[in-house]
VEXDREN-927474 format. One record per atom (N, C-alpha, C, O, CB): y, z, x. Coordinates in steps of 0.05 Angstrom, whole numbers, plus 5000, padded with zeros to 4 digits. Atoms other than C-alpha are relative to their C-alpha. Glycine has a CB too. Example, Ala and Ser with C-alpha at 12.3 -4.5 7.8 and 13.67 -1.06 7.14 Angstrom:
497650005018 491051565246 502450005018 502450135039 500150254980 497649994984 497951435273 502250144985 504450184995 500949715009 
//
This chain:
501749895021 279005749340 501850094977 504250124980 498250235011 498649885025 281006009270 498550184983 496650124970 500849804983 500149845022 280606589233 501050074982 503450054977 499950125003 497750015026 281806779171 499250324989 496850354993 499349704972 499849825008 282107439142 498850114975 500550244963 501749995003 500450045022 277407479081 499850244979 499450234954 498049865003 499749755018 277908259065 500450185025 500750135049 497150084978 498449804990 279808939083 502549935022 502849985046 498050195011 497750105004 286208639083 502750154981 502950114957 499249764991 498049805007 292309119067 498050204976 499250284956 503249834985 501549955024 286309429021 497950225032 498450195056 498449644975 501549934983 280909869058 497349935003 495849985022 500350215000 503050125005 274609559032 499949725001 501849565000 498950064972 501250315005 271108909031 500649845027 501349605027 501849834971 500750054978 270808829103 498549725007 496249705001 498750195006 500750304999 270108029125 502249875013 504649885005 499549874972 498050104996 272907599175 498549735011 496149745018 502150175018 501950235002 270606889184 501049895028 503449865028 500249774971 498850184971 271706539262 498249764992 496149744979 499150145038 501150275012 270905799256 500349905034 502649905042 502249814969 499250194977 270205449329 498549714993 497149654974 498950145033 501750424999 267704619340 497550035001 496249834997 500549755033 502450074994 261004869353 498250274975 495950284967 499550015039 501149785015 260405519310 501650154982 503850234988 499150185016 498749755006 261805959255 498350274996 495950284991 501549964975 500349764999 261306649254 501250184980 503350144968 500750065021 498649765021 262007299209 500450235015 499250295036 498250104972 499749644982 264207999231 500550134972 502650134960 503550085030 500549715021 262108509176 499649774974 500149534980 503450314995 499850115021 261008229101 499250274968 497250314955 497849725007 500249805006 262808829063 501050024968 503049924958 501250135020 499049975028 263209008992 503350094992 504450245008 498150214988 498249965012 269709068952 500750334978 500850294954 499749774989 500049755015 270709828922 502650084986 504849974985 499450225020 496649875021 275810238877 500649824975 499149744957 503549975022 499350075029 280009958828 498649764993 497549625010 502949954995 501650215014 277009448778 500349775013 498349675024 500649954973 499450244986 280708848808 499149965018 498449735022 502049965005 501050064973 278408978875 497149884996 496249685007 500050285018 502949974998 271309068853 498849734981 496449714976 499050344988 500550225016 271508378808 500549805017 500349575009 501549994975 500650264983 272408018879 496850015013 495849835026 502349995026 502350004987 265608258898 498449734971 495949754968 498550405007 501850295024 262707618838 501449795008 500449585000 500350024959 499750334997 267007058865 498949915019 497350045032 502449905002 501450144986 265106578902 500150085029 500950315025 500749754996 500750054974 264306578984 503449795006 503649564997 496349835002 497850144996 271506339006 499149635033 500549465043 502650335012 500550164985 266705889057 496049944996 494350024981 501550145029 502750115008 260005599059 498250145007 497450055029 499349765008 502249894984 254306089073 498249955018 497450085038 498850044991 502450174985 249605619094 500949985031 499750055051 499549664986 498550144970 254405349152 500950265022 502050205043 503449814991 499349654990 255706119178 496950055022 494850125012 499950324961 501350054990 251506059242 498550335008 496050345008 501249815017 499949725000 252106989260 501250024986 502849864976 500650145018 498449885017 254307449221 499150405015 497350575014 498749874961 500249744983 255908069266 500750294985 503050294975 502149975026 499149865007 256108729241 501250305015 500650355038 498549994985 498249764984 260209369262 497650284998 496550395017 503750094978 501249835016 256409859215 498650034977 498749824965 501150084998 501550025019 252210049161 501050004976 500449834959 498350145002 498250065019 257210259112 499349834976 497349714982 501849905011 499550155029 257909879034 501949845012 501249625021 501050174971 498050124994 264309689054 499549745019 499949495017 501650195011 501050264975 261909289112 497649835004 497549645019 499950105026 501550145007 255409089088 499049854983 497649654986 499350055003 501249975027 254309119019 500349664981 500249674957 502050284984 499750255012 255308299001 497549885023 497249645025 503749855002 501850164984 250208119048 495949924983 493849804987 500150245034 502650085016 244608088999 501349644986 500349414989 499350324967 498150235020 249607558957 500449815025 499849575025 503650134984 499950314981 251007169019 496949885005 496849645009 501450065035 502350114995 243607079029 498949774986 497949554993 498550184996 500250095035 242806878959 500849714991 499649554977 502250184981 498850215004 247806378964 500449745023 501749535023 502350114993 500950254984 245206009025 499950015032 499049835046 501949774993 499749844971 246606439095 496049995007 494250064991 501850434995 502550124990 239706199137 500650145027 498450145038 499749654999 499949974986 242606519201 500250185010 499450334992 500649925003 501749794985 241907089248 501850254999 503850245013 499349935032 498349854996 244907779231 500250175019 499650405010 500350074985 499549814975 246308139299 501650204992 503650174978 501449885022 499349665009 247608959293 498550195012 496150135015 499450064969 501949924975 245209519340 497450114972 497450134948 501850345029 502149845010 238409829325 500150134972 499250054951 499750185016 498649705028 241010479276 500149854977 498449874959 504050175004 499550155015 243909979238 497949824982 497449854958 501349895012 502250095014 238909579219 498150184983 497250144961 498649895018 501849875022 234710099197 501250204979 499750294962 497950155013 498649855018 240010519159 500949694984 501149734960 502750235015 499550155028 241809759121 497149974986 497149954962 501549675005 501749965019 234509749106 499550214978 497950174960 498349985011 499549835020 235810339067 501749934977 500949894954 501050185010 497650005018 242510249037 500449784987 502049764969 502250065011 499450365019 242009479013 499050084981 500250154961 498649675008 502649925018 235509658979 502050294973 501650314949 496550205031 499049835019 239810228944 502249874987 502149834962 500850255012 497550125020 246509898925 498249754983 498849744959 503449835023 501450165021 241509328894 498650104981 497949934964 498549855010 500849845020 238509828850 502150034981 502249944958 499050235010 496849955014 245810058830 500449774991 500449764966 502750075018 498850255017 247609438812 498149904972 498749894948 500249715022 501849955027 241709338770 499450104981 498649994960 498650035001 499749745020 241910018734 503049984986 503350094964 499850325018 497349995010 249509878719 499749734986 501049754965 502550035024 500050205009 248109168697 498349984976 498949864956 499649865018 501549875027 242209438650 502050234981 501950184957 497050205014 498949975009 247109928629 501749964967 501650034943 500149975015 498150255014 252709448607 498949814984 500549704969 501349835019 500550145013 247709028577 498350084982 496849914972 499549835010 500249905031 245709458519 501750004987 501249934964 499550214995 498149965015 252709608501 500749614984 501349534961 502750175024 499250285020 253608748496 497849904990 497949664986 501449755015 502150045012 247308718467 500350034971 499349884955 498350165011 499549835018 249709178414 503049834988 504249894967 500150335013 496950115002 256208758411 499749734991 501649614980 501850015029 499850275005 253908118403 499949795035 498749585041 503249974980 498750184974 256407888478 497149965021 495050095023 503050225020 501650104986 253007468530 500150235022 502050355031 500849725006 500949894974 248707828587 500849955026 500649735036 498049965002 499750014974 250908008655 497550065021 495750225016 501950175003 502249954989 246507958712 501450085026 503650015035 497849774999 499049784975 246908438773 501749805022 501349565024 496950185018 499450214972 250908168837 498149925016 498449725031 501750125020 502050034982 244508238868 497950204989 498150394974 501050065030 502849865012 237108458860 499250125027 500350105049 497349774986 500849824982 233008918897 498449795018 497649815042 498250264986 502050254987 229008238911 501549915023 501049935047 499449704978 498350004976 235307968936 500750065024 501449905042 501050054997 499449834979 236508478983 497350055013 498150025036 501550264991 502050024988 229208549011 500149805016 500149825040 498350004985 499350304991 229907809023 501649945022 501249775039 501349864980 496750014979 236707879066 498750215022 499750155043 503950174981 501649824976 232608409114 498349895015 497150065029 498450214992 501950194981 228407879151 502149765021 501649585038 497849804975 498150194981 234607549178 501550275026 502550205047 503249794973 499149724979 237008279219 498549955022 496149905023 499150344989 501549964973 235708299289 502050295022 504250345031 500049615018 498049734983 238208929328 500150045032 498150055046 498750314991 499050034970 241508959399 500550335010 501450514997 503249795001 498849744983 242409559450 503249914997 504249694996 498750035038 497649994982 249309799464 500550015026 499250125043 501050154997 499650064973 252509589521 498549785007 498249775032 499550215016 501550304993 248408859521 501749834994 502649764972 497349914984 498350385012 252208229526 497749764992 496049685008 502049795034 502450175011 247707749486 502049734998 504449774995 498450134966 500050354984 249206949501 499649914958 497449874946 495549895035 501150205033 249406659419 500749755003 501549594986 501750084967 499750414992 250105949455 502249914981 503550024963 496549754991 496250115021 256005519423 502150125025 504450025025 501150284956 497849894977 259705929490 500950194983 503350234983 502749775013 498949715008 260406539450 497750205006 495350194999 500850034966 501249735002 258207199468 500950274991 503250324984 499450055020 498449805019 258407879442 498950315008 496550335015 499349944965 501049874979 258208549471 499950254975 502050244962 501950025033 499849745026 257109209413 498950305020 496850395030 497149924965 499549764992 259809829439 500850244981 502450224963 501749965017 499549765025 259810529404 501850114993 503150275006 499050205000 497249955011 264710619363 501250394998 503350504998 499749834965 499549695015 263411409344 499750074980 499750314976 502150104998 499350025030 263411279273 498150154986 498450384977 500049724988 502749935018 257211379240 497849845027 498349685044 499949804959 501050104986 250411319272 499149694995 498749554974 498550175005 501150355003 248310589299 504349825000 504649585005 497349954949 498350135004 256610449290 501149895023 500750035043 501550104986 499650134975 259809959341 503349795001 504649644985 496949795002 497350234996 266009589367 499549715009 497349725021 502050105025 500350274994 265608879381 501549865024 504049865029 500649874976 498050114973 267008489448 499049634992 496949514994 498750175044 501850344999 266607719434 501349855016 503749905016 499949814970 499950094988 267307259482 500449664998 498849525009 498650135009 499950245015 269606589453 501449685026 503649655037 502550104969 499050174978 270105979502 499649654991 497449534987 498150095028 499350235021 273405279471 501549855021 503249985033 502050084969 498950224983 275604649517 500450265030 502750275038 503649824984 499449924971 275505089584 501650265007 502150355029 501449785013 499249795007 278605659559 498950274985 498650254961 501449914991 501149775007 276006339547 502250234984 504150334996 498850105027 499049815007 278606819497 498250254995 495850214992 501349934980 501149745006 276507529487 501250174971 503550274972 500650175027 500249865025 276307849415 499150234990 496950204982 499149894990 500749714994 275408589408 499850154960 502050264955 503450165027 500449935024 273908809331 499750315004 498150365022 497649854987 500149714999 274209559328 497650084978 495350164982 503150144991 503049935019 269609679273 501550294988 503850224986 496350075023 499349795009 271610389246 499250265022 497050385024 498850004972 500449834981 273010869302 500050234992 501450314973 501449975018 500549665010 270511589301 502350135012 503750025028 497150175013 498449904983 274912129319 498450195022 496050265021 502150154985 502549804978 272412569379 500050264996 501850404986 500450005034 500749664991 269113249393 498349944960 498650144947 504250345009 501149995025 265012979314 497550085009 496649975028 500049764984 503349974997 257613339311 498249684996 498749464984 498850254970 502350204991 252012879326 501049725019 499549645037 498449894972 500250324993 254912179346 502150095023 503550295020 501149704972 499350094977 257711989417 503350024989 503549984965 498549705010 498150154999 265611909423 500349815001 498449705013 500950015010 500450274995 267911229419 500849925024 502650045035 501249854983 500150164979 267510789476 502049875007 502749694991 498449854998 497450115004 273810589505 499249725017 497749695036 502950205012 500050264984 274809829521 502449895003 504349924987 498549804990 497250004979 280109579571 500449664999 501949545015 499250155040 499450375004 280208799554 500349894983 498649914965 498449835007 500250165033 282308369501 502549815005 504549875018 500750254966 497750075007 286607839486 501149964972 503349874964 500149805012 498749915027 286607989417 498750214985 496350224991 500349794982 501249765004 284708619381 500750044968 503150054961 501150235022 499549945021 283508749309 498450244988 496050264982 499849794988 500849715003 283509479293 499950064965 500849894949 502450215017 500049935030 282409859221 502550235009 503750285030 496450144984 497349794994 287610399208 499450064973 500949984956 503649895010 500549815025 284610769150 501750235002 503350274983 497150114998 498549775005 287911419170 502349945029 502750115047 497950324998 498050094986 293011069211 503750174992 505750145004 499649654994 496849855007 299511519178 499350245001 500950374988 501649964972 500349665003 296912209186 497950115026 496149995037 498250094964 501849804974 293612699241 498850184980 499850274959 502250215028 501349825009 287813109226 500150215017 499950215041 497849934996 501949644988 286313869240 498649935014 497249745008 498050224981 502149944978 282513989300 496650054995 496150264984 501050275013 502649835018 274914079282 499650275004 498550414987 497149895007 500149665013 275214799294 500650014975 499150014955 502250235013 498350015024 280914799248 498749974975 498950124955 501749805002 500850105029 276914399197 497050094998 495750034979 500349634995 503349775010 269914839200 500950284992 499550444980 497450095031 500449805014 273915359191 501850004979 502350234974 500250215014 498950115029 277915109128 497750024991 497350194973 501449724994 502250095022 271014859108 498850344987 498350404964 496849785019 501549815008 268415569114 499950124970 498150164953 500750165016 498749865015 273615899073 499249894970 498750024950 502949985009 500150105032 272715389014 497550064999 497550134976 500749674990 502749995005 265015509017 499850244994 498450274975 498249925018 500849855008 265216179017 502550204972 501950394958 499050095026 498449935026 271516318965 497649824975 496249964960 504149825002 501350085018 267715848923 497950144991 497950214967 499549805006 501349795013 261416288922 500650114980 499850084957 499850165011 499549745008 265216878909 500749924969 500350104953 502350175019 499150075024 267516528846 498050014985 498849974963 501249774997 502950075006 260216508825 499349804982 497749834963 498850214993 501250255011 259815788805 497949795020 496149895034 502449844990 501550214991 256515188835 502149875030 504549925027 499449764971 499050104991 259114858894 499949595013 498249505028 499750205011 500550265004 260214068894 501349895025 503749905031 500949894972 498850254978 260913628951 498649605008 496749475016 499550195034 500150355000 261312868951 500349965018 502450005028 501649814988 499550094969 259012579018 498449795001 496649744985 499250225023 500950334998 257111899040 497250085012 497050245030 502149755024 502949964987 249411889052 499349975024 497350075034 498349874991 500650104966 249911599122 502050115016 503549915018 500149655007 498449774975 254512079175 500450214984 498750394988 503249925015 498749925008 258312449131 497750384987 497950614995 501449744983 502249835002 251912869095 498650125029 497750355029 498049834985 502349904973 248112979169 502750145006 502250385011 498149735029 497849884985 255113199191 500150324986 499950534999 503049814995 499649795014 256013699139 497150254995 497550504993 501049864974 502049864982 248713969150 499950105016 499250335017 498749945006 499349824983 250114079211 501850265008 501050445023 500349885009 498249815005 255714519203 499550244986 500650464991 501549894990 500949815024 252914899151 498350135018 498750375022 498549894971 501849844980 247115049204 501550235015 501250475012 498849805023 497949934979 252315239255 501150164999 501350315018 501549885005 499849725011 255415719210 498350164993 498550405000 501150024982 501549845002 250015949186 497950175025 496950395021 499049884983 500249924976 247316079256 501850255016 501350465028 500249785011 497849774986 253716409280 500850344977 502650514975 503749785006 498649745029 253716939218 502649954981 503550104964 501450325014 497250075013 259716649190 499449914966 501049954947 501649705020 499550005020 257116449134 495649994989 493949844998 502849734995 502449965007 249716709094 498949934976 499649864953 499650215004 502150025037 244516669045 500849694986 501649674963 501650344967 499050335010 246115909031 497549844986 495649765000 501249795030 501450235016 242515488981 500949724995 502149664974 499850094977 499350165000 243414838995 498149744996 495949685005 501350045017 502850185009 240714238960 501149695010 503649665013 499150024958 498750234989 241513508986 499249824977 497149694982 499149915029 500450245027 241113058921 501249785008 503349695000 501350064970 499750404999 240712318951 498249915016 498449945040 503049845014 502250124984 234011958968 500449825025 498649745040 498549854982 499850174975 238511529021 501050215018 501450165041 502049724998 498349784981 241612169050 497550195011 497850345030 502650224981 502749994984 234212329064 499149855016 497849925035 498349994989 501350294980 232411739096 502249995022 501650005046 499849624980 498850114983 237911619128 500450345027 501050315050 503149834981 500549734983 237312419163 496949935015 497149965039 499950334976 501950114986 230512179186 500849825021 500349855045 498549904984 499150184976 233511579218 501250155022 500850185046 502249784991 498749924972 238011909249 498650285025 499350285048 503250114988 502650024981 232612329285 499149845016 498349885039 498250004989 502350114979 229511779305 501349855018 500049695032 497649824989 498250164976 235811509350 501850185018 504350155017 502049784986 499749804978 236712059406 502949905016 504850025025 497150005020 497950174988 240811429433 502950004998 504649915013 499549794992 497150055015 246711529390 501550325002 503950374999 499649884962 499849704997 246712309399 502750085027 503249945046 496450125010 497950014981 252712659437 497950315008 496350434994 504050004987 502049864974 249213159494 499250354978 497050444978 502950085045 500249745008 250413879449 497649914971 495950084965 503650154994 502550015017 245813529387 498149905018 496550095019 500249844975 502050014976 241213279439 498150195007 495750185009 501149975021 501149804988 240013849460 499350244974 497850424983 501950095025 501249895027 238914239384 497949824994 496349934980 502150014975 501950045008 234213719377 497750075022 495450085012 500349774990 502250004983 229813819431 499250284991 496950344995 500549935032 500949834993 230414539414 499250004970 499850234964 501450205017 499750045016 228814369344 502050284975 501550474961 497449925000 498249875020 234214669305 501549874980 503150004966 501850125013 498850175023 236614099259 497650004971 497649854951 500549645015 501349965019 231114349217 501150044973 500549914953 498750175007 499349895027 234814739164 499850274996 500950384977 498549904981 501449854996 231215339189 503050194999 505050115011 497949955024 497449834996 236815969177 501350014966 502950174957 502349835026 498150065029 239115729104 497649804979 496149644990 503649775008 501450085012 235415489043 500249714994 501649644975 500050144985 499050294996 235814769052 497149854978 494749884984 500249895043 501650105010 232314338993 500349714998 502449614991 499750114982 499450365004 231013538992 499350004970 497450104959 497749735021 502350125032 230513228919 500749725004 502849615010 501050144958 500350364990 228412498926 499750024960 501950004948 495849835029 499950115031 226512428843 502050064981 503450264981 497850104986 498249895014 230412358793 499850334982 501650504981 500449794984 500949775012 227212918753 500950345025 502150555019 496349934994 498949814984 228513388809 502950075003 503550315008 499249955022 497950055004 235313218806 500950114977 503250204980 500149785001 498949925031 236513428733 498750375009 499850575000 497749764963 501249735008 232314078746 502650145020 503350375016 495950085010 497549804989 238714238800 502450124975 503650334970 502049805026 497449885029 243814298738 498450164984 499150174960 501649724973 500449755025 239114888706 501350215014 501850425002 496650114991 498249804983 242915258762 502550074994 503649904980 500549915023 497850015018 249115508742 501150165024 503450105031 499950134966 498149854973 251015978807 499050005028 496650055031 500550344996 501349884979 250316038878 499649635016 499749635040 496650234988 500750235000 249015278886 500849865027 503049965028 501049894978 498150194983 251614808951 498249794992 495849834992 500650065035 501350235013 249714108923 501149825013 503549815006 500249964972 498450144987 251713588971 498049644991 495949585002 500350145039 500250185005 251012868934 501449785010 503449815024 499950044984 499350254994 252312158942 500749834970 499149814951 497549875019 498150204980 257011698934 502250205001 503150354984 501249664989 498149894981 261811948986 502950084980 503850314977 500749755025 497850065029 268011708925 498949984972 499549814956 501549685002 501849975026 263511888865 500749864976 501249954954 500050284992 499350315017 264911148835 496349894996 495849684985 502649695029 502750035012 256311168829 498250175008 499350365019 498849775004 501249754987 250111598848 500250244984 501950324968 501350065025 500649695016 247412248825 502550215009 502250435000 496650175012 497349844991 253812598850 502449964966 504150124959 501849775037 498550045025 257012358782 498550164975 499950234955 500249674994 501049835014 251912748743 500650275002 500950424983 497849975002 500349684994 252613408782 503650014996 504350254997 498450115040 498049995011 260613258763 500050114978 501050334972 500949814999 499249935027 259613218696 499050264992 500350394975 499249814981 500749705003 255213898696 502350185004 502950304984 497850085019 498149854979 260614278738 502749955008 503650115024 499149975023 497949994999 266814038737 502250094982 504550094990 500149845005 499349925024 269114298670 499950375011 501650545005 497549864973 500349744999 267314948693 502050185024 501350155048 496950045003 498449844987 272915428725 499350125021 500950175039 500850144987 501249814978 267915818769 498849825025 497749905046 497350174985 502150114980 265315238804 502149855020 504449885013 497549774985 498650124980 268514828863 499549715008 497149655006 499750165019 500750164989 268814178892 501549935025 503949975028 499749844983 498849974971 270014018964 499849705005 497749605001 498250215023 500450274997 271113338978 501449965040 503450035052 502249824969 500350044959 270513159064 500249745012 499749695035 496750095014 499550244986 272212429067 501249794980 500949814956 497449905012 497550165012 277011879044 498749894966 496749784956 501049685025 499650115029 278211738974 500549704991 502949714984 502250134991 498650285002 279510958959 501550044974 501050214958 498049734999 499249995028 284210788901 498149884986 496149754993 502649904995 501550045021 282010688839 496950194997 495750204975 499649725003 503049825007 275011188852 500750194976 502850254964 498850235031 499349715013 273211758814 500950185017 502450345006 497850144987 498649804985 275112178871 502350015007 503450235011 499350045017 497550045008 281311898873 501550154989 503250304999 500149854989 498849945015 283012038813 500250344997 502250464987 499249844981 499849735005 280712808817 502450165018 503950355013 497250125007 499249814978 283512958880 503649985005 504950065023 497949915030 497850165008 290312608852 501550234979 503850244972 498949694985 499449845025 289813208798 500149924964 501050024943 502450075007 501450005035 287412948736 499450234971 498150434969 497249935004 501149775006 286413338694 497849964969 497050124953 502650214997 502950105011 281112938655 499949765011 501749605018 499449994968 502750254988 275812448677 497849894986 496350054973 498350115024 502450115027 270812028637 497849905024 498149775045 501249654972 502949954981 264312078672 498449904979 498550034958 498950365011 501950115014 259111638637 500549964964 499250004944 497450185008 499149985033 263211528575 501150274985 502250244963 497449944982 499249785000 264912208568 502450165008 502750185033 498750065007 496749964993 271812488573 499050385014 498650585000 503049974959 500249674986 270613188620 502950075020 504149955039 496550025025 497849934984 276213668636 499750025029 497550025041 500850234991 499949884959 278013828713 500550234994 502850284987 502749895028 498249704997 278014588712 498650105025 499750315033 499750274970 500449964966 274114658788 502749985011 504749835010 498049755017 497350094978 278614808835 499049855026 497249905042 501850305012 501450164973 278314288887 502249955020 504749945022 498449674992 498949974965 278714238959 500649765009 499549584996 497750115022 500250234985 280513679002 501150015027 503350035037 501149814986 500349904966 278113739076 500549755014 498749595011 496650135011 500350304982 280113139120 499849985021 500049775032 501749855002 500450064976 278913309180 497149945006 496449915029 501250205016 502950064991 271213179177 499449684999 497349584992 497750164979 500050185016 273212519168 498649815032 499349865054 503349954983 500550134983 269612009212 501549755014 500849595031 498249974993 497650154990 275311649224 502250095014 503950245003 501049904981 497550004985 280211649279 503250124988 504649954979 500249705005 496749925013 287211989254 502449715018 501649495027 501250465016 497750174997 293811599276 499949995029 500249785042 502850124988 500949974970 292111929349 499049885011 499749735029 498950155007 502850074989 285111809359 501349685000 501449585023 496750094978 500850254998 286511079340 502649895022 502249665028 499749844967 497250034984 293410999386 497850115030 498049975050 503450274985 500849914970 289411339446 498149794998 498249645017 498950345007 501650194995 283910879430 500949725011 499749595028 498649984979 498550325001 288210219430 501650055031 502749865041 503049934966 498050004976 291710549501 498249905021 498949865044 501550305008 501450014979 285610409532 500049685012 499549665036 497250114993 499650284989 286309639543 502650025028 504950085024 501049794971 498750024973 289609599611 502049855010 503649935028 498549955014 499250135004 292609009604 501649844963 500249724947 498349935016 499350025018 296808869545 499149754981 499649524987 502250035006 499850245016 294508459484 500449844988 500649964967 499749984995 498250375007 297007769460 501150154969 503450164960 496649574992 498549905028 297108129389 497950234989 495450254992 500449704973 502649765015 293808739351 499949864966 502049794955 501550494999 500250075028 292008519281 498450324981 496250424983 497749675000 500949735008 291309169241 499049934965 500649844949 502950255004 502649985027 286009169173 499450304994 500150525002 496449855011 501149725009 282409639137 501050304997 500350525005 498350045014 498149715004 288010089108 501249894978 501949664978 502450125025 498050105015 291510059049 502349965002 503450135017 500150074985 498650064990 297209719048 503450195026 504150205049 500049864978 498249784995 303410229055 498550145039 499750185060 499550294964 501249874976 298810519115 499249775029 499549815053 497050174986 499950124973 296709899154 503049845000 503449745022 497249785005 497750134986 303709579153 501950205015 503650095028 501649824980 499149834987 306810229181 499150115026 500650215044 500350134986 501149934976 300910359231 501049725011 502249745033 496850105000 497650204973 303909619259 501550145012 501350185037 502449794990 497149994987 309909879268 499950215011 501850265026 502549984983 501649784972 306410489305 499849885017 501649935034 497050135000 501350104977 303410099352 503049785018 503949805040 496849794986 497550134994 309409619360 502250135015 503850015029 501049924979 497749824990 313910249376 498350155024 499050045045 501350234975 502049834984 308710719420 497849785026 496549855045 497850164971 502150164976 304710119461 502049805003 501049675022 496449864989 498950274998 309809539460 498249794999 497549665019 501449965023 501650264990 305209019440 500149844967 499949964946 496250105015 499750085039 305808529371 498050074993 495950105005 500349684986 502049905022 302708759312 500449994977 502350124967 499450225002 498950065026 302308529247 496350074978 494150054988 501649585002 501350085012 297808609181 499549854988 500949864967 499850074995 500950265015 294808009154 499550054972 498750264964 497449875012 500949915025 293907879082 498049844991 497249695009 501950024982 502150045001 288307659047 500249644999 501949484995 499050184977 500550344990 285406949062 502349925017 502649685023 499949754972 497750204977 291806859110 498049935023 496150075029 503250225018 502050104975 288606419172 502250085032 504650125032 499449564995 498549984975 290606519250 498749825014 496349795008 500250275015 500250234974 290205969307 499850175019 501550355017 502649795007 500549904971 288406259370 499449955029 499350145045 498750104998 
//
């Protein structure tokens, strides 16, 4: 068989890897391109392979990164079956439907300014139509099911930890009389995270291709990092400005809810006004309600006793935009936890430009930065940022918490990779920028004895 490597490739986004056997091809993730411009000008080229001829297209998670081209492959001729557990499915019926809006609103945008210019019209990567359209090909699998996709491949999606609905991949690829085993990691959680399961360790592979986002660094303990978080939440108060946190609508937000409960439960921290400005970070808190399945035994058991209410702290949803603008008549006292996670789009870039100029107010940022974002660039020390054409100083003082990070540290993902029992033919390490996955190789290479190399983009492997 042959693979080829079509993203998150020494890069951490744009998740895509294409297997080609005699009887089938296959996708594993088909994920948008983020950060700097260059990156984000591969999400308009072409399909490095034929859509149409792409028989599955397996996914890990719900994620942008790992989904967010799957409207565009539809588009461009993909007719075949996307396998992904349950969660998943119904957190991408959310989030397609949203990044196809974004693209639309940014593409309306841009096409006043070349309107105004003289220059020819751009049209979105994808429509909301688009993406509606691409939701009738999803079909969703339990964890822990080996499902039979005939051709002699099967595929087994085990929980990764990550986010809810997220999963590791066991594929089962069998070519002239010979069986290989293919193990995709997907983006492993680290353990002891509120709500979602630890990840699932698997003990077989003869080849294994892991991410290594935070593959060069160890996180703080989550004590450690609830009670960092505290400190910045409640210094920030005392400052009596606004408090800003950029969190991904799908784990990252329910995570940070929770916490906030948790303190606010234990007295540690009171009187909290907290507003959730992102109509998918609503939805997607419902979902995750409604999958008990994915739950680790201590939320399990808050839900039964219903305590993921909110109940303890002033907890407000705003789904409209108008509701949204009426949060910036606030000026103190505020916890505002918006979307996008890297505030590169989303109402999280509005409640910036209110609040970041201002000395009294704070921003807390709780999960990875890509290059090229706006969060990037803040948390880099800027000390100006152009937010919607607008040049706004940095005078917030900001935080940056990593241990809430749903990703595995250098540990987590080294203890995860110890669990194979038998040593693997090769680890192929992705989904890190570069500097980070070619050094987590040479982790794994030193600490497990086993080859390990990062691939670069469109390089192919024989197997």
């Amino acid at each position: 068989m042959k693979i080829t490597f079509v993203g998150a490739t020494r890069i951490v986004t744009g998740s895509c890897f294409h297997i080609q056997t005699k009887k089938t091809h296959l996708l594993i993730d088909c994920g948008l391109f983020q950060g700097t411009r260059e990156h984000e000008q591969k999400n308009a080229e072409p399909f490095p392979f034929k859509p149409s001829e792409v028989d599955y297209l397996l996914l890990t998670h719900a994620h942008l990164d790992h989904t967010g081209l799957i409207p565009k492959l539809v588009k461009e001729g993909f007719q075949g079956k996307i396998l992904t557990t349950k969660a998943t499915v119904e957190l991408c019926n959310v989030m397609l439907l949203d990044s196809a809006h974004i693209h639309e609103r940014e593409a309306e945008w841009e096409n006043k300014k070349r309107m105004r210019a003289g220059k020819h019209l751009l049209q979105p990567l994808y429509t909301t139509d688009d993406a509606t359209y691409s939701l009738q090909f999803f079909q969703g699998v339990d964890y822990n099911e080996i499902v039979d996709l005939e051709n002699s491949v099967k595929v087994r999606f085990q929980d990764a930890g990550h986010i809810l609905g997220s999963a590791s991949l066991e594929l089962w690829i069998k070519e002239e009389n010979e069986e290989k085993k293919l193990v995709f990691s997907g983006d492993i959680g680290q353990k002891d995270l509120p709500i979602v399961k630890d990840p699932t360790p698997i003990e077989e592979a003869d080849y294994v291709f892991t991410e290594s986002t935070y593959g060069n660094r160890k996180h703080k303990s989550i004590d450690e990092t609830e009670e960092e978080f505290r400190i910045a939440v409640s210094e920030a108060l005392k400052r009596g400005g606004n408090v800003i946190i950029p969190a991904f609508a799908v784990g990252r937000t329910q995570n940070i809810l929770y916490i906030l409960k948790q303190l606010t439960k234990e007295g540690k921290l009171n009187n909290l006004k907290v507003f959730v400005d992102s109509p998918m970070a609503i939805q997607a808190t419902n979902i995750t309600l409604n999958h008990p399945e994915c739950f680790d035994e201590e939320t399990l058991e808050l839900v039964r006793e219903g305590k993921l209410s909110g109940r303890g702290l002033f907890l407000v949803f705003t789904e409209t935009a108008d509701e949204s603008r009426q949060i910036n008549k606030t000026k103190s006292g505020a916890i505002i936890i918006s979307a996008s996670g890297m505030c590169n789009a989303g109402r999280i870039r509005h409640h910036l430009k209110h609040n970041l100029w201002r000395p009294e107010c704070s921003v807390i940022f709780v999960g990875y930065q890509a290059q090229g974002t706006l969060g990037r660039r803040i948390i880099e020390g800027a000390e100006e940022v152009k937010i919607f054409g607008e040049e706004i100083s940095v005078k917030a003082k900001i935080y940056t918490i990593g241990g809430f990070s749903a990703h595995a540290d250098q540990e987590g993902l080294i203890d995860w990779l110890s669990n194979f029992k038998k040593k693997p033919e090769r680890i192929f390490v992705m989904h890190g920028e570069e500097e980070t996955a070619v050094g987590f190789a040479e982790t794994i290479k030193k600490q497990l004895h086993v080859d390990a190399y990062a691939p670069f983009c469109m390089e192919e492997m024989t197997v």
